[in-house]
C-alpha positions as CSV (number, residue, x, y, z in Angstrom):
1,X,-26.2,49.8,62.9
2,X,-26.3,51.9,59.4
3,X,-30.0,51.2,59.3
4,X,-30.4,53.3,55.8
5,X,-27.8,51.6,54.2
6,X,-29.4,48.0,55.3
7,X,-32.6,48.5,54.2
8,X,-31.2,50.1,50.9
9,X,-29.8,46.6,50.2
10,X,-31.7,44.2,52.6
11,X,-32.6,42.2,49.3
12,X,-29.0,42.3,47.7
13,X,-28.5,39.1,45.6
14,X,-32.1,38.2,45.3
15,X,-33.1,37.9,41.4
16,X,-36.6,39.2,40.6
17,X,-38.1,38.4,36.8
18,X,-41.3,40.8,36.4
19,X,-43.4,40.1,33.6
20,X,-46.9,41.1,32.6
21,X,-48.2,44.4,32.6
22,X,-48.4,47.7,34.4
23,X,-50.3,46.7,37.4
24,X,-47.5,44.5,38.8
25,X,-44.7,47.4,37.9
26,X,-45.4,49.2,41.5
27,X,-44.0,46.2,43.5
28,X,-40.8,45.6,41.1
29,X,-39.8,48.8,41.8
30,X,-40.6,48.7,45.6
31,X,-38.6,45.6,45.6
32,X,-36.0,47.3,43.8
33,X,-35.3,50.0,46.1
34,X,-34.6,47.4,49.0
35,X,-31.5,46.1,46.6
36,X,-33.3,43.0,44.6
37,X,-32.1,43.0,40.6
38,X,-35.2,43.1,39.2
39,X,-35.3,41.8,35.7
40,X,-38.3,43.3,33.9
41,X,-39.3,41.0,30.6
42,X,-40.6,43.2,27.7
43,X,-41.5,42.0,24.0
44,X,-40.6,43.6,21.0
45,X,-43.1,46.3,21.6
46,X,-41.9,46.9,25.3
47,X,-44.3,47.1,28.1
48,X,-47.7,48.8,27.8
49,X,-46.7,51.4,30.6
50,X,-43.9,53.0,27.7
51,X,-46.9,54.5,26.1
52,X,-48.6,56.4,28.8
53,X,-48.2,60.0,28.9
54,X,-46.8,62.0,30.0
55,X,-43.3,62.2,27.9
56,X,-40.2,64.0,28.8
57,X,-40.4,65.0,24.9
58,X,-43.0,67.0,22.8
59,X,-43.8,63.7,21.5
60,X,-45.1,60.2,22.5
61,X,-41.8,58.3,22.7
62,X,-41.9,54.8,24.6
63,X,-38.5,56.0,25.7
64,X,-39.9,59.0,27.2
65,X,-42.6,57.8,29.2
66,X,-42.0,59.7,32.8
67,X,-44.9,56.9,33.8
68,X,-42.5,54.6,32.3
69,X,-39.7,55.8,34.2
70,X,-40.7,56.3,37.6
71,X,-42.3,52.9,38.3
72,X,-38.9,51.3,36.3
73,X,-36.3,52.9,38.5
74,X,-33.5,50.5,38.8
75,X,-34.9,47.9,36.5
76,X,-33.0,46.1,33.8
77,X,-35.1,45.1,30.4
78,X,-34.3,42.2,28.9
79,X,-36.9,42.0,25.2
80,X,-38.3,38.8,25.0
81,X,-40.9,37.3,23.5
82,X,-42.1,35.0,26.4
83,X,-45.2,33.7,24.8
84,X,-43.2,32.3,22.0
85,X,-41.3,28.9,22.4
86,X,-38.1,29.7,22.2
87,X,-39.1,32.7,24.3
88,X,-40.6,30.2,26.8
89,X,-37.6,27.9,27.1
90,X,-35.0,31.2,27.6
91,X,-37.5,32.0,30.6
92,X,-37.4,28.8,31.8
93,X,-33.2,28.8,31.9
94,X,-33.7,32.3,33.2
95,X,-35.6,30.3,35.7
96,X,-33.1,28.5,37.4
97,X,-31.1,31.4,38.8
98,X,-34.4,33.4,39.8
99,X,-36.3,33.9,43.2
100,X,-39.2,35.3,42.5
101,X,-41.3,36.0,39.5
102,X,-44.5,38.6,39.4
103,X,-46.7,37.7,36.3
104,X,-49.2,40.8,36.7
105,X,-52.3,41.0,34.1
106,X,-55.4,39.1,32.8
107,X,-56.2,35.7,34.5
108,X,-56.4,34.2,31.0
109,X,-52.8,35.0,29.9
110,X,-51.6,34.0,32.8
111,X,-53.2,30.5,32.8
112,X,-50.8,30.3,30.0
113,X,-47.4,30.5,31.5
114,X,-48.9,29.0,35.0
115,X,-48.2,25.6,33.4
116,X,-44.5,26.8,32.9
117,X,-44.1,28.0,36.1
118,X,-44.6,25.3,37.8
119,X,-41.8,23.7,35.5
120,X,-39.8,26.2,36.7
121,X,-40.4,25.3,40.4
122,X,-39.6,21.9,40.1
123,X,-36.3,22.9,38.6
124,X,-35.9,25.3,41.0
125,X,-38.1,24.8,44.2
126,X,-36.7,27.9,46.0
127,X,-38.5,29.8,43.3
128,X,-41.6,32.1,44.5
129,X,-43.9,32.9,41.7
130,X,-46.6,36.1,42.6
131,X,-49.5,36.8,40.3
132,X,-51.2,40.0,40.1
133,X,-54.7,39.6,38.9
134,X,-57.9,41.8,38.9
135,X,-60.1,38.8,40.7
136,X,-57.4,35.8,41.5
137,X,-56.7,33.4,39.1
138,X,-60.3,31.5,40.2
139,X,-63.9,32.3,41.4
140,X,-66.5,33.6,39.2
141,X,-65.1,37.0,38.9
142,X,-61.8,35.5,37.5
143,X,-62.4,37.0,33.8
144,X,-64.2,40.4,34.2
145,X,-62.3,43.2,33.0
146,X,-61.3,45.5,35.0
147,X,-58.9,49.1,35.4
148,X,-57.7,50.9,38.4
149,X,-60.9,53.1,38.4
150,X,-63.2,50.0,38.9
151,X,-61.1,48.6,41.0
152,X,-61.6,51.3,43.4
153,X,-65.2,51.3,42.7
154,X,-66.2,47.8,43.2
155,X,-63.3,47.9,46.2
156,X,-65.8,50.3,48.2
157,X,-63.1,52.8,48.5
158,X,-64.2,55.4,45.8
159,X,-67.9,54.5,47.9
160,X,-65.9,56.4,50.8
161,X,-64.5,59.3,48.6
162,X,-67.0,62.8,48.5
163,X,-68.1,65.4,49.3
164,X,-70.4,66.1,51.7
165,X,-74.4,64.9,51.5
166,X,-77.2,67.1,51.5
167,X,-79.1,66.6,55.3
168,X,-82.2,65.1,54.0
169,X,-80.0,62.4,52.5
170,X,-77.4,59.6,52.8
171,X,-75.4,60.0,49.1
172,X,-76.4,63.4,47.5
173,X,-73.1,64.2,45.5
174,X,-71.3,61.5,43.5
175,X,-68.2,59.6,44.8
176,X,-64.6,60.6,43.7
177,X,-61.5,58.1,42.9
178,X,-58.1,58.8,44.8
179,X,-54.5,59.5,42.8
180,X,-54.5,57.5,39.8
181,X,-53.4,53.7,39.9
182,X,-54.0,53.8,43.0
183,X,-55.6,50.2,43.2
184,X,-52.6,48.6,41.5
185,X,-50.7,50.3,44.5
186,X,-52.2,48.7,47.1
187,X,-51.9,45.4,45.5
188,X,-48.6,45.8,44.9
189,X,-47.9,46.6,48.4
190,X,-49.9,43.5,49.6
191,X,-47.9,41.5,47.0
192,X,-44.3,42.7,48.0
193,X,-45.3,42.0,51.4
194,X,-46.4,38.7,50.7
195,X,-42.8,38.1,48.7
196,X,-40.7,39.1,51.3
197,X,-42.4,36.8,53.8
198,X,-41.6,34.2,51.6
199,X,-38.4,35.0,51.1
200,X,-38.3,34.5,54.9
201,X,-39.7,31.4,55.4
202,X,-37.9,30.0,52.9
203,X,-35.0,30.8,54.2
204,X,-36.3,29.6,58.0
205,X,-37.2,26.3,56.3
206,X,-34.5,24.4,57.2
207,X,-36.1,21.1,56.0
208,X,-36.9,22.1,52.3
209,X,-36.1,26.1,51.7
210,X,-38.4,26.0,49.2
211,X,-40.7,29.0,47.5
212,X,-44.6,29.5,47.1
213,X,-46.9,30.6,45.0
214,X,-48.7,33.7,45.6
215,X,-51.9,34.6,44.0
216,X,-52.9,38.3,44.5
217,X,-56.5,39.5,43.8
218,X,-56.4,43.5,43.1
219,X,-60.1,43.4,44.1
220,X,-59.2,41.6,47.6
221,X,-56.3,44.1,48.5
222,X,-58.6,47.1,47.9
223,X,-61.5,45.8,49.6
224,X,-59.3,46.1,52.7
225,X,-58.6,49.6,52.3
226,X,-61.7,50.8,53.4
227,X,-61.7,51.9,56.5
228,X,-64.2,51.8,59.0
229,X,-67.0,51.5,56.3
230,X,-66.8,47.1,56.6
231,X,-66.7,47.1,60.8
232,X,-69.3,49.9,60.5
233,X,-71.3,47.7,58.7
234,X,-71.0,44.4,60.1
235,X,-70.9,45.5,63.4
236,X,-73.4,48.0,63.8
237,X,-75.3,47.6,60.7
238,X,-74.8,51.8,60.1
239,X,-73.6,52.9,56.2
240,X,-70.8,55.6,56.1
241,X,-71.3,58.7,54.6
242,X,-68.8,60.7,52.1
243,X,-67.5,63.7,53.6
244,X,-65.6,66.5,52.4
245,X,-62.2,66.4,53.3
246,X,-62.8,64.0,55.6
247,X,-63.0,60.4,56.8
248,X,-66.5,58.7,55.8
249,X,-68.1,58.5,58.7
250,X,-71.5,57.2,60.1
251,X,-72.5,60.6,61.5
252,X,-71.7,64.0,60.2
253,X,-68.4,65.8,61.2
254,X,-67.5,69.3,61.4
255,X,-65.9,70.7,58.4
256,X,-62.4,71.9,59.0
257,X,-60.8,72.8,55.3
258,X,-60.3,77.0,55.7
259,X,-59.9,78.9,53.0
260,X,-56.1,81.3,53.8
261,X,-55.7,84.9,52.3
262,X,-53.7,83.4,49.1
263,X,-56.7,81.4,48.2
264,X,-55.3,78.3,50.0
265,X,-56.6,75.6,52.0
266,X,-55.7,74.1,55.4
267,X,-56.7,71.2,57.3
268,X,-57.7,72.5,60.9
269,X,-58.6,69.7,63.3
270,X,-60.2,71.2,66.7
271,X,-60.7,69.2,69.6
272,X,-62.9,71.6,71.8
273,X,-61.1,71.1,75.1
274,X,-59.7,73.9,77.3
275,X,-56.0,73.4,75.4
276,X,-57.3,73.9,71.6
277,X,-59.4,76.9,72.5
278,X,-56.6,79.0,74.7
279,X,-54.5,78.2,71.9
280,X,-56.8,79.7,69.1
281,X,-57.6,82.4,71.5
282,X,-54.2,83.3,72.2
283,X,-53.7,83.2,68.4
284,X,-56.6,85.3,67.6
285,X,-55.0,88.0,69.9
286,X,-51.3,87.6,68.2
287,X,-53.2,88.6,64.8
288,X,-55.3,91.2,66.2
289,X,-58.6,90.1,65.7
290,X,-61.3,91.1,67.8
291,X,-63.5,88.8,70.0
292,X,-65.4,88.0,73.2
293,X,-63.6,84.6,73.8
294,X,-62.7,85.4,77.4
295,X,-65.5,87.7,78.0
296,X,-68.4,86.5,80.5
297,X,-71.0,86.8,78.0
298,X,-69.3,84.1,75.9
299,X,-68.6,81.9,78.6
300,X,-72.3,81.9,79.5
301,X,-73.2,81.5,76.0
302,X,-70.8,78.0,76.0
303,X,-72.4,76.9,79.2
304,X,-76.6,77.7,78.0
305,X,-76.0,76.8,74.2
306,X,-72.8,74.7,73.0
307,X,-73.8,74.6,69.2
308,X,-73.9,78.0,69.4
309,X,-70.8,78.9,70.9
310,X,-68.9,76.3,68.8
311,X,-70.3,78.1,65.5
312,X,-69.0,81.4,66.7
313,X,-66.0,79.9,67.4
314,X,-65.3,78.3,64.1
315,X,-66.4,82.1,62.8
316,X,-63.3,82.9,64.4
317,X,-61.1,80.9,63.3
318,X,-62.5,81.0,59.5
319,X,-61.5,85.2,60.2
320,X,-58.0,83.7,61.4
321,X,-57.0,81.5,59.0
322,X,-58.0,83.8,56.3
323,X,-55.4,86.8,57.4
324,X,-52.7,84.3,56.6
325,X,-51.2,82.3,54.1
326,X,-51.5,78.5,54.1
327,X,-48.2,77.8,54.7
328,X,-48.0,80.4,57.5
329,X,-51.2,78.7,59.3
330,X,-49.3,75.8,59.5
331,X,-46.0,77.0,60.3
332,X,-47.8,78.9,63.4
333,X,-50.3,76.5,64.7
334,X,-48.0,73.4,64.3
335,X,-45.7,75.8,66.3
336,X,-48.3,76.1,69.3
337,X,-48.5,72.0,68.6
338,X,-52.2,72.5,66.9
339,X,-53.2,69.4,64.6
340,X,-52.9,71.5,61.4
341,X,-51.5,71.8,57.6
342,X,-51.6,72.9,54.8
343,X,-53.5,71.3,51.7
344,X,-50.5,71.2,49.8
345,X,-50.3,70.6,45.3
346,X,-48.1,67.1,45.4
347,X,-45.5,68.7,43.2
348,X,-44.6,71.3,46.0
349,X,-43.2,68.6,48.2
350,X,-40.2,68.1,46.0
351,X,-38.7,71.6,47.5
352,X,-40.2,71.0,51.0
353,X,-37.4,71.4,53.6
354,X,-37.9,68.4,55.5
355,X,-38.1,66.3,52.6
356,X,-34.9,67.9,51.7
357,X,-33.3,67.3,55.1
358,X,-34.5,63.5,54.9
359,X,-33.5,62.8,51.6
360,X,-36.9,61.5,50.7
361,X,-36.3,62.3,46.9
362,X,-33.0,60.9,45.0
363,X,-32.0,62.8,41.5
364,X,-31.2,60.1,39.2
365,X,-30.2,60.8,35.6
366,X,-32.2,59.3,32.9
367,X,-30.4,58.1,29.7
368,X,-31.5,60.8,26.9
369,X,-31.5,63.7,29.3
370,X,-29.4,66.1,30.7
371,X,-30.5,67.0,33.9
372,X,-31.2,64.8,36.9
373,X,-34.8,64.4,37.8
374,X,-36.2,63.8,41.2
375,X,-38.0,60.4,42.4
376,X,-39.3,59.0,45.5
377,X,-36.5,57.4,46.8
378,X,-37.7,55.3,50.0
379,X,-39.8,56.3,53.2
380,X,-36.7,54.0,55.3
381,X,-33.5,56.9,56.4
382,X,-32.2,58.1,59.3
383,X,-32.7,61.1,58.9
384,X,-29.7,62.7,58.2
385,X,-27.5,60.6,54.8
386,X,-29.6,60.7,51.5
387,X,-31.0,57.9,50.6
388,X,-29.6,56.2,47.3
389,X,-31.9,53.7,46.8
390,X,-31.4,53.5,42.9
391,X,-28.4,53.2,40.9
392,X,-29.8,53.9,37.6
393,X,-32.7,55.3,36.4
394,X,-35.4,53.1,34.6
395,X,-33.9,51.3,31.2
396,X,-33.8,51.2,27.7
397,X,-36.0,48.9,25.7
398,X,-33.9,46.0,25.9
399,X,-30.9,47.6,27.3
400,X,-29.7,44.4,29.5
401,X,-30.8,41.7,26.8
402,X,-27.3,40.4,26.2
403,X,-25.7,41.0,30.1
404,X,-28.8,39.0,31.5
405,X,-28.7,36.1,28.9
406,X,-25.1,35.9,29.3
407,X,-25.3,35.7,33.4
408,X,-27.8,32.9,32.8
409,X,-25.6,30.9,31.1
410,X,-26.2,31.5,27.1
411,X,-23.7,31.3,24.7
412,X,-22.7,34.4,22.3
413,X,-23.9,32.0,19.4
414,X,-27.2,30.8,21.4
415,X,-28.0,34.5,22.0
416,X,-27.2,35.2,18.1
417,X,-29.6,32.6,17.5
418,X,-32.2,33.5,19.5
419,X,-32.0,37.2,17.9
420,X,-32.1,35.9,14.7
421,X,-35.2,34.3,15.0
422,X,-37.0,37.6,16.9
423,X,-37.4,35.8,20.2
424,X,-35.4,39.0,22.0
């Protein structure tokens, strides 16, 4: 079985309408690169997201949005003013030949197409309609405002995120937020999961095959990315503790981030059993650095003070890891099947060899440009065909308005009409 090529188009056929705002655009695209044709619905303006740096051009240009374009890969745009309607009854035909719509953005707006929707659903009850929403679309939380950063905050996850506390107390340093929009990626991953069990059940329901609704609470899907902070809690009643390139944890771990000679870090997990320190040792003596690892006096050391011998073993390897390179400490240790790496910029993975080897990033060629540039492509390949996930970049503003109207049914003089009186 050609398991790349399945997954690449395990959701051929199936007609995705996004609307809304950036939050939901995360899970259009993930649901693109499994095959769906994903219809995103922009208004005259175009979607927020085509106005968030950075641009390909010395200029803000909502066609140049690389934000734009990398969470739009594979989209079609069809500009249409939904709220309007007209705008509301094209939507509604659109309707009829859709399975799913994501409607991602405030509670409030979306109360106003909910009524709609369910319209749509009666029409057409294989239809599965997702909301994305900061708290659900009820509870008393429904109508706060909310971004990515307060998500995480509120979540507990940036609560989790530090550096390391001062001994004489719990939260000494402020907390730190992961990669940016990093909430709307976890719900977006809880709703595409959500979808595609849908898409499942529908088809398993022999009796009706009909859709769902799915209402997805950002706040929810972070709160459940936490860790062990929640069991921590409720379990043993303890309260984790940010820690510096580490997992939070209730008691204090030993810090492993080395600084390398080219003012590099890596990530050196030890495990102080006889196999981690014969392999450090025999590493030490490869680089020609002086020590009493073997030596009596050490051993006795190890066996009348441990704390002590651990520090002077960690002395060590701080000595070690700083006569190399980062990328050398992790080429050598992995090589002796150490637990290490390299704290690597995310931009340098784009040349990484394995990456290369597993096709992890496809060049796609953006409309206005005359290069290819790289994106994710899919975490899903055998390891050994690039994966070609996308077949075009991310669109134009309104680049599909007339193929999409025209596949739905409407007429060259409906669609004239419809343009005439600025519903697309």
């Amino acid at each position: 079985m050609n398991t790349e090529a399945a997954l690449s188009a395990a959701l051929d056929g199936t007609v995705v309408i996004e609307n809304g705002d950036e939050r939901g655009e995360f899970a259009g695209v993930l649901l693109a690169s499994f095959g769906a044709d994903v219809i995103k619905l922009e208004g005259r303006q175009g979607s927020p997201s085509r106005r968030l740096g950075p641009f390909s051009s010395s200029q803000p240009d909502p066609e140049q949005s690389l934000c734009f374009w990398r969470y739009n890969l594979g989209k079609k745009s069809v500009r249409l003013e939904v709220d309007q309607p007209a705008g509301r009854n094209v939507l509604e035909r659109l309707g009829q030949c859709a399975d799913v719509i994501i409607d991602a953005g405030e509670a409030a707006d979306i109360d106003r197409r909910l009524g709609l929707y369910q319209e749509m659903r009666e029409s057409n009850p294989r239809l599965i309609v997702c909301t994305i929403t900061p708290f659900g679309l009820d509870g008393p939380y429904r109508n706060f405002k909310m971004t990515d950063l307060t998500q995480l905050a509120m979540g507990g996850v940036m609560a989790s995120c530090g550096y390391d506390p001062r001994p004489d107390t719990m939260y000494d340093t402020p907390p730190i937020a992961p990669g940016m929009w990093h909430a709307y990626h976890i719900a977006c991953e809880h709703a595409v999961i959500a979808i595609t069990a849908a898409l499942n059940f529908r088809e398993l329901d022999e009796l009706t095959g009909e859709g769902d609704c799915i209402d997805v609470s950002i706040h929810e899907a972070v709160s459940t990315c936490t860790e062990v902070a929640l069991p921590s809690y409720i379990y043993n009643e303890k309260v984790v503790q940010r820690q510096t390139g580490r997992h939070a944890g209730v008691g204090r771990t030993p810090p492993w981030l080395r600084r390398t000679k080219d003012g590099r870090y890596v990530k050196a997990f030890l495990f102080w059993g006889d196999r981690d320190v014969r392999i450090i040792t025999e590493m030490l003596n490869e680089a020609g650095i002086e020590h009493d690892l073997e030596s009596d006096a050490y051993r006795e050391l190890a066996e009348r003070s441990p704390s002590e011998a651990h520090k002077r073993f960690s002395t060590l390897i701080d000595t070690l890891v700083l006569s190399m390179t980062a990328e050398e400490v992790f080429h050598r240790a992995q090589a002796k099947g150490l637990l290490w790496a390299s704290v690597r910029y995310p931009e340098e993975n784009i040349d990484d060899p394995h990456f290369q080897a597993r096709g992890t990033f496809q060049p796609i060629r953006q409309p206005g440009l005359d290069r290819d540039l790289s994106y994710p492509a899919s975490v899903a390949t055998d390891g050994k065909r690039r994966v070609t996930a996308f077949q075009r970049g991310a669109p134009r503003l309104g680049e599909h308005t007339q193929e999409v109207l025209k596949q739905a049914g409407f007429s060259d003089n409906e669609i004239s009409v419809l343009a005439g009186q600025g519903v697309i």
